[in-house]
C-alpha positions as CSV (number, residue, x, y, z in Angstrom):
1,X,78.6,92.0,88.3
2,X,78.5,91.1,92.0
3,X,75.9,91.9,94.8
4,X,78.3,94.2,96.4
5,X,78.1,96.4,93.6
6,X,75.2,95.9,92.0
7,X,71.2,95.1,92.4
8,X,69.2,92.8,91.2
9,X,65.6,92.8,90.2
10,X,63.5,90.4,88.8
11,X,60.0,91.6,87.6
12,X,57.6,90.8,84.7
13,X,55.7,93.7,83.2
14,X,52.5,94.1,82.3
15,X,53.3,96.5,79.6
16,X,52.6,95.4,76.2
17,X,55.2,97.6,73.2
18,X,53.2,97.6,70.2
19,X,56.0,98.6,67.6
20,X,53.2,97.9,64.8
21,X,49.8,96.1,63.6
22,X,52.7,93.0,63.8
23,X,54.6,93.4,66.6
24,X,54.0,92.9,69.9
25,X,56.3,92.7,72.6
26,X,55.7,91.3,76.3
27,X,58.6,91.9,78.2
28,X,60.4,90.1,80.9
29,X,63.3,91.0,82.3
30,X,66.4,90.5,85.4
31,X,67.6,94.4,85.3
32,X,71.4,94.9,87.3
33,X,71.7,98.2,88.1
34,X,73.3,101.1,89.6
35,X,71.4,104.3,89.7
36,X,71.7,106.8,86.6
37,X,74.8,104.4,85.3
38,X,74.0,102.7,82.2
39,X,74.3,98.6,82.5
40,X,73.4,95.8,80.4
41,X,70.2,94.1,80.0
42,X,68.5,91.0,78.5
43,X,64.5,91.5,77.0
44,X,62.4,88.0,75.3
45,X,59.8,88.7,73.3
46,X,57.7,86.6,70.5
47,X,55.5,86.5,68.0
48,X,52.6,84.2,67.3
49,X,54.4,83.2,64.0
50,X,58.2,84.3,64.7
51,X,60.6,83.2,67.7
52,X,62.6,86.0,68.9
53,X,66.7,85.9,70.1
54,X,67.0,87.8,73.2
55,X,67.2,91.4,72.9
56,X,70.5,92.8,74.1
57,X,69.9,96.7,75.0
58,X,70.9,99.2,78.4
59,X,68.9,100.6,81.0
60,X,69.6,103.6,83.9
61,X,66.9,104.1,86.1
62,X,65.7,108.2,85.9
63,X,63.0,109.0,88.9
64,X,61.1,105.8,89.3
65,X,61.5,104.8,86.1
66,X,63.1,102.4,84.1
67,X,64.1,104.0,80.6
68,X,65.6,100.9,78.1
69,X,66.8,101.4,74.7
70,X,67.5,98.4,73.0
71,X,68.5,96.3,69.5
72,X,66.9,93.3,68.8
73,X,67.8,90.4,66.2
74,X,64.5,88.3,65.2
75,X,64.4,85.1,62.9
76,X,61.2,83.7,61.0
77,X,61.3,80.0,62.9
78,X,60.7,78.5,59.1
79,X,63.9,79.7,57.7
80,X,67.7,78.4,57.3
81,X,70.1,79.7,60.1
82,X,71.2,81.5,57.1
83,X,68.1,83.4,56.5
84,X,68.2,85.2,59.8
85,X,66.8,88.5,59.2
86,X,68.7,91.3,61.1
87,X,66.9,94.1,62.8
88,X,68.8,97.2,63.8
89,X,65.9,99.9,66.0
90,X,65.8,101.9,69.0
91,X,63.1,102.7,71.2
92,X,62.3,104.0,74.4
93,X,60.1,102.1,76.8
94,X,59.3,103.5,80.6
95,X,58.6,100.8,82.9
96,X,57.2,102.3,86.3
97,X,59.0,99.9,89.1
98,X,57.2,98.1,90.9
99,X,58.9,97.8,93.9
């Protein structure tokens, strides 16, 4: 990705993603993007008693907002490396820019 052909935006959200009683997302985020083409990005989130692995998911931008589907991978900070747990979902978050 270079500058030429790509933007880059840092922002932190305010949105809070409640996927359940238990999980609760804060996101943070660089987004690269070209508009309405579909491009990588990188979400963090935690959990009071889990660490989370970066979620890997893609983003397009559609009117002034930010649509991202992603997949995450979480791990219970107590376990082995072998007892990562994997988590397979999709969801749909709309992030109104805020530039």
């Amino acid at each position: 990705m270079t500058d030429v052909d790509y933007n880059l935006y840092d922002f932190t959200s305010s949105l809070i993603y409640k996927y359940s009683d238990k999980f609760s997302f804060s996101l943070k985020a660089k987004v690269y993007y070209k508009p309405y083409i579909k491009n990588y990005i990188a979400l963090k989130a935690k959990r009071k008693d889990n660490d989370y692995q970066a979620y890997i998911g893609t983003t397009y931008m559609l009117s002034k907002k930010y649509i991202i589907q992603a997949e995450y991978v979480y791990t219970d900070h107590q376990s082995n490396y072998n007892d990562f747990e994997y988590k397979k979902n999709s969801f749909t978050i709309n992030l109104i820019s805020l530039f």
